[in-house]
Each structure stands twice: as structure tokens, then as C-alpha cells.
C-alpha positions as CSV (number, residue, x, y, z in Angstrom):
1,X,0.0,0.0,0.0
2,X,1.4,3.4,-1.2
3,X,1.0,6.6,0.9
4,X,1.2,10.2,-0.2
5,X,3.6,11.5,2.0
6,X,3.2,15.5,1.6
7,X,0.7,15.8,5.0
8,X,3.1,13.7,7.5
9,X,3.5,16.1,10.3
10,X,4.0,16.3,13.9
11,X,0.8,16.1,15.1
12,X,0.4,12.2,13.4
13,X,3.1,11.6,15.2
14,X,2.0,10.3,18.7
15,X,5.2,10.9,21.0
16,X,6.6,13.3,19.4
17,X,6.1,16.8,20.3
18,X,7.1,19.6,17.8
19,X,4.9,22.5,16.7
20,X,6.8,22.7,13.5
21,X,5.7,19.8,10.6
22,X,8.7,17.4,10.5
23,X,11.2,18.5,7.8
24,X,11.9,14.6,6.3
25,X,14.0,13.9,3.3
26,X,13.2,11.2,1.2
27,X,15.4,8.1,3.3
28,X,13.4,9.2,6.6
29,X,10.2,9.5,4.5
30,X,10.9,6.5,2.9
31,X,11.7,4.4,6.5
32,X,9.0,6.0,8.3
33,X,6.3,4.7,5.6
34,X,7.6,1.4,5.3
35,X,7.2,0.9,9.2
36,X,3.8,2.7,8.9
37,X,2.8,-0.3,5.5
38,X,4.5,-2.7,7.7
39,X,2.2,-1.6,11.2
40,X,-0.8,-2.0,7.9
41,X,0.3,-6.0,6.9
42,X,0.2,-6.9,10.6
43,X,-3.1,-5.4,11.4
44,X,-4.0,-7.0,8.6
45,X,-3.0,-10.2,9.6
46,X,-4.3,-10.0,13.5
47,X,-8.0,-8.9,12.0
48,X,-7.7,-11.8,9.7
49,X,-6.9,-14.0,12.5
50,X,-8.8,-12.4,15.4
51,X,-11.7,-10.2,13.3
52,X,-11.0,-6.9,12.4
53,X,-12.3,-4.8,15.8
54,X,-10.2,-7.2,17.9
55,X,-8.3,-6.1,20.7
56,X,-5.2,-7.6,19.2
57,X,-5.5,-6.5,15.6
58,X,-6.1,-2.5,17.0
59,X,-3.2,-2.6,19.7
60,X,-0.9,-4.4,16.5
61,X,-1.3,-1.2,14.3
62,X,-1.2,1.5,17.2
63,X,2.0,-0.2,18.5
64,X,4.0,-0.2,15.8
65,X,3.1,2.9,14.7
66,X,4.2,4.6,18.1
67,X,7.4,2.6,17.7
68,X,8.0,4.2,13.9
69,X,7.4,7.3,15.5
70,X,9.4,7.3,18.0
71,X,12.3,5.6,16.1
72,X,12.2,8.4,13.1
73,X,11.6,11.0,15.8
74,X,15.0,9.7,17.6
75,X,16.8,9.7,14.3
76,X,15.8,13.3,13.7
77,X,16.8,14.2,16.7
78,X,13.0,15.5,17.6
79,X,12.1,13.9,20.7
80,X,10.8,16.3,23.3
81,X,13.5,18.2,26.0
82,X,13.6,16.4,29.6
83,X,13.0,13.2,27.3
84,X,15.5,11.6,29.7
85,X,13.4,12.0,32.6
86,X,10.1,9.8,33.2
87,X,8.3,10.1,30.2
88,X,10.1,7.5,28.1
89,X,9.7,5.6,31.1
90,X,6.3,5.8,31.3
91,X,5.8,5.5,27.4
92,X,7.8,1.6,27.4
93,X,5.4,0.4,30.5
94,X,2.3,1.4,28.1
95,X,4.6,-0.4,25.3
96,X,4.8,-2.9,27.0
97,X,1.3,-2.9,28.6
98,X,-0.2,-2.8,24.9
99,X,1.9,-6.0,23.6
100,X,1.2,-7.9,26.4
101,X,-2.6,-6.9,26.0
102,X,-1.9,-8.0,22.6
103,X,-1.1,-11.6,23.6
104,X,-3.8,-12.1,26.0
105,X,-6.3,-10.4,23.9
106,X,-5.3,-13.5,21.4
107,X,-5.4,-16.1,23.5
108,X,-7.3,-19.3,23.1
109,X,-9.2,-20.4,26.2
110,X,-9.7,-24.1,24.8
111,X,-6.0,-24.6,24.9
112,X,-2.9,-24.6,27.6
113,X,-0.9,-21.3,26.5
114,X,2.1,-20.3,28.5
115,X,3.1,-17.3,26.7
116,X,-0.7,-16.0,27.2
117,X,-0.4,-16.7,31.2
118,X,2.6,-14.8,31.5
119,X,1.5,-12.3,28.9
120,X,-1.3,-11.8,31.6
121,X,1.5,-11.6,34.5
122,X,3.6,-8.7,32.4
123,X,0.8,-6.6,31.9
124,X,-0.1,-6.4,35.6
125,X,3.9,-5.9,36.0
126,X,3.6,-2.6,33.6
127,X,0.4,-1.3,35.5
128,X,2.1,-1.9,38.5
129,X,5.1,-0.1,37.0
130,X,3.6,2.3,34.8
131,X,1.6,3.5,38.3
132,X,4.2,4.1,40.6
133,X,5.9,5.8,38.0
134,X,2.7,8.0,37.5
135,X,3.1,8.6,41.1
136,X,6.3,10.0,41.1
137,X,5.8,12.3,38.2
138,X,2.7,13.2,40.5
139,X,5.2,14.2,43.2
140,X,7.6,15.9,40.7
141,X,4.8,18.0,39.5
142,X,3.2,19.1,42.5
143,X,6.8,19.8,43.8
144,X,7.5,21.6,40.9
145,X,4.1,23.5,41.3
146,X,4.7,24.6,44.4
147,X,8.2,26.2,43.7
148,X,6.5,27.9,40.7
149,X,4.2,29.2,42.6
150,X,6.2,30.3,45.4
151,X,8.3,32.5,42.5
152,X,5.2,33.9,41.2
153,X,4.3,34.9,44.6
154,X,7.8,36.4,45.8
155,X,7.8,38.6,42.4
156,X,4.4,39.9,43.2
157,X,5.6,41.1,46.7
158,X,8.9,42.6,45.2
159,X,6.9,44.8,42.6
160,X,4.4,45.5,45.6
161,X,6.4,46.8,47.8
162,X,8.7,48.9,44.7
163,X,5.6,50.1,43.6
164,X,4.5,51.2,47.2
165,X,8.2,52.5,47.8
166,X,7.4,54.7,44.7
167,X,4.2,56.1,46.0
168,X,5.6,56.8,49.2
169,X,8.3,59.3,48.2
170,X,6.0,60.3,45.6
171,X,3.3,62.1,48.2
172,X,4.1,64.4,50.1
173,X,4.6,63.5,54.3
174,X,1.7,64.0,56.0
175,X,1.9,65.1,59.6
């Protein structure tokens, strides 16, 4: 399946933050399409073997096109700033919350399947991680918030009191 490629922008781009369209010459144009036909085939093939609305046949597409994404947005040096903090973090627990959704969503409950048990056991591992990772971004916020805030606030009292400094020596004493 061809694509035209003259719309691909940031904001298809799920992970990648950039106000400015994506500037791609034809190689990264060229790589990010073939991941995007590629992300197509599987679907493909999980609808055909699941039916089309399947949990496993929408996670297939939506996963690898995050992955494309995020791979072409690395090569272009495009990933977001402080992208070395939690959010990659919390973007491979849902990665690997969706795959392992994936596998269970597949499974066959006629059947022993191993790989679908502890498919099962590596999602609850991502929640698990994905939420106490939440949790600390929580703290980091509110921190963060607080500190912010507490700027803001120290700002307002300095133009306050220049400002009633000003007036001051501006009127004349009264006595």
C-alpha cells in the first residue's frame, strides 16, 4: 500500500512533540512509511486471524506505529526536552502494557498457553510499574508547582512593595 507522504506532520506523530511539521528527506520518509505499511500488513493479519475490531488487531497497528514514530523522531533528533526524565519511562510500561494486551487479547481459552499466562503476569507488571511511575511524576509536578508558585508569589511582593516604595516618596509626608 502506497501513501502520499506530503501531509506527515507532527501532530500524526504520537510521541513526538514539535509544533513545526517534521522536515523529512526522502530516506526518513521512505523508512517511516515502510514501518507505517509494515504496522498495515500486521493489522492485517491480526483482524484476519482475530476479526477486524479485535483487541489484538487495533493494539498491532497503534503499536508499531508509536514505535515508527518514536524511532524516526530519535533519528531526527525530535524527541521532546527532559525526554530523559520519566516520560520515556512511562511510554515503554504502556509499550509494553499494549503488547502484552496484545497476547492475551489473542489467546485461546480451549487450549494450555504459556506465553498468554505470563502475557497476563507482564501486563499487571507494567500497571504496577507504569503506576508508581505515574506517582512520582505526581510528586515531581506538584513539587515543581509549588516552587512555581512560590516564585510567582515572591515577584508579586517585590513589585508591591517597589511600587508602594514609589508612591511613598511620591506624596508628600503628612503630619
Amino acid at each position: 500500500m502506497k501513501r502520499d507522504t506530503s501531509g506527515l506532520d507532527a501532530k500524526e506523530a504520537p510521541g513526538v512533540t514539535a509544533a513545526a511539521p517534521l522536515m523529512l528527506n526522502q530516506a526518513d520518509r521512505r523508512t517511516l512509511l515502510d514501518a507505517l505499511d509494515d504496522a498495515a500488513d500486521w493489522r492485517d493479519e491480526q483482524a484476519a486471524r482475530c476479526g477486524d475490531d479485535s483487541p489484538c488487531a487495533l493494539h498491532a497497528e497503534d503499536t508499531i506505529k508509536a514505535g515508527a514514530y518514536r524511532v524516526l523522531a530519535v533519528r531526527l533528533g525530535e524527541a521532546a526536552p527532559g525526554m530523559n526524565g520519566p516520560v520515556p519511562a512511562l511510554r515503554q510500561h504502556i509499550e509494553d502494557l499494549s503488547r502484552a494486551l496484545t497476547v492475551w487479547a489473542a489467546r485461546d481459552d480451549t487450549r494450555a498457553q504459556p506465553q498468554v499466562t505470563r502475557s497476563a503476569g507482564t501486563a499487571v507488571d507494567a500497571i504496577d510499574d507504569l503506576l508508581r511511575d505515574l506517582h512520582r511524576l505526581r510528586e515531581q509536578l506538584v513539587s515543581e508547582s509549588r516552587q512555581h508558585q512560590d516564585a510567582g508569589i515572591a515577584r508579586a511582593d517585590a513589585l508591591l512593595a517597589g511600587t508602594r516604595a514609589r508612591l511613598a516618596s511620591a506624596l508628600p509626608a503628612v503630619r
